[in-house]
C-alpha positions as CSV (number, residue, x, y, z in Angstrom):
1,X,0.0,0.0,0.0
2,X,1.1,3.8,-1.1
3,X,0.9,6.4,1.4
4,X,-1.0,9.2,0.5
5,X,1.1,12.4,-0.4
6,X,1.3,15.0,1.6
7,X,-0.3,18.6,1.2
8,X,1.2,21.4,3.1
9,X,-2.8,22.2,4.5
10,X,-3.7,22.9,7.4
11,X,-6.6,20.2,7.0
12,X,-3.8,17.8,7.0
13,X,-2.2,18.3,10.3
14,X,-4.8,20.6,12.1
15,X,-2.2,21.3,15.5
16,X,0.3,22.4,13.0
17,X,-1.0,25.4,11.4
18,X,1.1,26.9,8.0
19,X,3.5,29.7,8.7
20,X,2.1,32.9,7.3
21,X,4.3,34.7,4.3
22,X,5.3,38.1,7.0
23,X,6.5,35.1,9.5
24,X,8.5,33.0,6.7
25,X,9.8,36.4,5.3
26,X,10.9,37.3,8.8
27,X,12.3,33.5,9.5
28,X,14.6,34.0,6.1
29,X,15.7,37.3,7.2
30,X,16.7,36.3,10.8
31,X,18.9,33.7,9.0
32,X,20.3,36.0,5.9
33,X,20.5,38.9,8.5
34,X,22.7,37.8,11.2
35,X,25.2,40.0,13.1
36,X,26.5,42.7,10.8
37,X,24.3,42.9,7.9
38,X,21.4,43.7,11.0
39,X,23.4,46.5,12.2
40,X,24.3,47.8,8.9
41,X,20.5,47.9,8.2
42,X,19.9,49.3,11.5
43,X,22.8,52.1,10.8
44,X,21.1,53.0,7.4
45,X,17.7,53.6,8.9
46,X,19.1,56.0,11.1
47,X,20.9,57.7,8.5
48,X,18.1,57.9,6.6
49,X,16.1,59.3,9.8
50,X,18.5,61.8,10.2
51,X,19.3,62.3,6.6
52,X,14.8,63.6,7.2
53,X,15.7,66.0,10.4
54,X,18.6,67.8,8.7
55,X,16.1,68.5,5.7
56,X,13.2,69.6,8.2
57,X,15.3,71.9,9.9
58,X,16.8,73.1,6.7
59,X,13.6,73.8,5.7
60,X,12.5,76.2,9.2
61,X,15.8,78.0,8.4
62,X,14.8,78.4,4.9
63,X,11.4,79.8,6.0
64,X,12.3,81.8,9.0
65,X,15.3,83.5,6.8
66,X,12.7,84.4,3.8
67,X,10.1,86.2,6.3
68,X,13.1,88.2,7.8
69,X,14.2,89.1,4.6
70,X,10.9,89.7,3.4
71,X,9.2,91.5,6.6
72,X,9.3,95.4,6.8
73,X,10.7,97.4,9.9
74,X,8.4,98.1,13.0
75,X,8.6,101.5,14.0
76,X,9.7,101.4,17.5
């Protein structure tokens, strides 16, 4: 007699339910992501986030310099 072959369903083995894609993306990048390559990633997203601030704040200066420039003198 043949076994029957095996599906990868969870009908098949009900008390072991399929990994979902996000959990077997985040299982392969645990493994292709160990040690540096993680803290490279994690030093690039911090550049990036500060890479945002700089341009935020060069953009107040921008703004705040324009309405000076652009203001008139109070009589005082």
């Amino acid at each position: 007699m043949q076994a029957a072959p095996l599906r990868a369903t969870s009908a098949t083995n009900p008390a072991l339910p399929l990994p979902s894609v996000t959990g077997a993306l985040r299982a392969v990048e645990a493994v292709l992501m160990r040690g540096g390559q993680r803290t490279a990633r994690r030093n690039a997203w911090t550049s990036v986030l500060e890479d945002r601030r700089r341009a935020k704040d060069r953009h107040e200066a921008e703004y705040v310099l324009e309405a000076a420039a652009t203001s008139r003198p109070h009589a005082t």
